[in-house]
C-alpha positions as CSV (number, residue, x, y, z in Angstrom):
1,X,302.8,76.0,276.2
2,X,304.6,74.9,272.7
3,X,308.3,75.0,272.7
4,X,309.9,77.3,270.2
5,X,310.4,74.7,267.6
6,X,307.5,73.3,267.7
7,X,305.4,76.7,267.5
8,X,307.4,77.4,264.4
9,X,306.8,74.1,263.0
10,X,303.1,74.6,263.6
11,X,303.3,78.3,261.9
12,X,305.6,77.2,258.8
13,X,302.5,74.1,258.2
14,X,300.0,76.9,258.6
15,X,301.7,78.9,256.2
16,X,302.3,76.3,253.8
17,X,298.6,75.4,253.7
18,X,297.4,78.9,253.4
19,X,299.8,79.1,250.3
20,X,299.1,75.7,248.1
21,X,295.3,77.3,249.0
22,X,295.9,80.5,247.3
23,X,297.6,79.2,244.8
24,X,295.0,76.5,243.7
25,X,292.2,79.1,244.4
26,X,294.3,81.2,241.9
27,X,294.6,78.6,239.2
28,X,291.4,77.0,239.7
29,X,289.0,76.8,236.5
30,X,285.0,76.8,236.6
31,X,283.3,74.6,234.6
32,X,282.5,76.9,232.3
33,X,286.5,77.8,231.9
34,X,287.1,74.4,231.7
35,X,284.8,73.5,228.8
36,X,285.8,76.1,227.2
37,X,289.7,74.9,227.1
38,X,288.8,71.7,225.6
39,X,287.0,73.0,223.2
40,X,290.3,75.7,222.0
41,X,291.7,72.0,222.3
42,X,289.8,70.3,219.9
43,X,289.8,73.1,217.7
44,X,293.8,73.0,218.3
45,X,293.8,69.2,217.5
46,X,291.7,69.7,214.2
47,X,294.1,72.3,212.7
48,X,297.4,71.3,213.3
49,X,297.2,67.5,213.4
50,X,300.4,66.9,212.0
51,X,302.3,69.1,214.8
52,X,299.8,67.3,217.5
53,X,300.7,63.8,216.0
54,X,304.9,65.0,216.5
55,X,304.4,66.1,219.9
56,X,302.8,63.3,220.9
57,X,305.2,60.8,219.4
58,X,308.1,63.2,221.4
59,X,306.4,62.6,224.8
């Protein structure tokens, strides 16, 4: 049997994992999705390459 502490270090962990889980299943892209982004990227980068250029220099 776990002491108090520890079971509630071992639940907080649990927890913690099941959330950076959710949250990367949220925010993860297919390939599709992902293909698609660079391609609004390129198509960014080939209409405003003055404001790309400034940005970059600002980084």
């Amino acid at each position: 049997m776990c002491r108090t502490s520890e079971c509630q270090a071992a639940r907080t962990a649990q927890e913690e994992k099941a959330v950076e889980k959710s949250v990367s299943d949220y925010y993860a892209l297919s390939a599709k999705e992902v293909e698609e982004q660079a391609r609004w990227g390129d198509l960014a980068l080939a209409n405003f390459p003055k404001e790309a250029a400034v940005k970059t220099r600002r980084d």
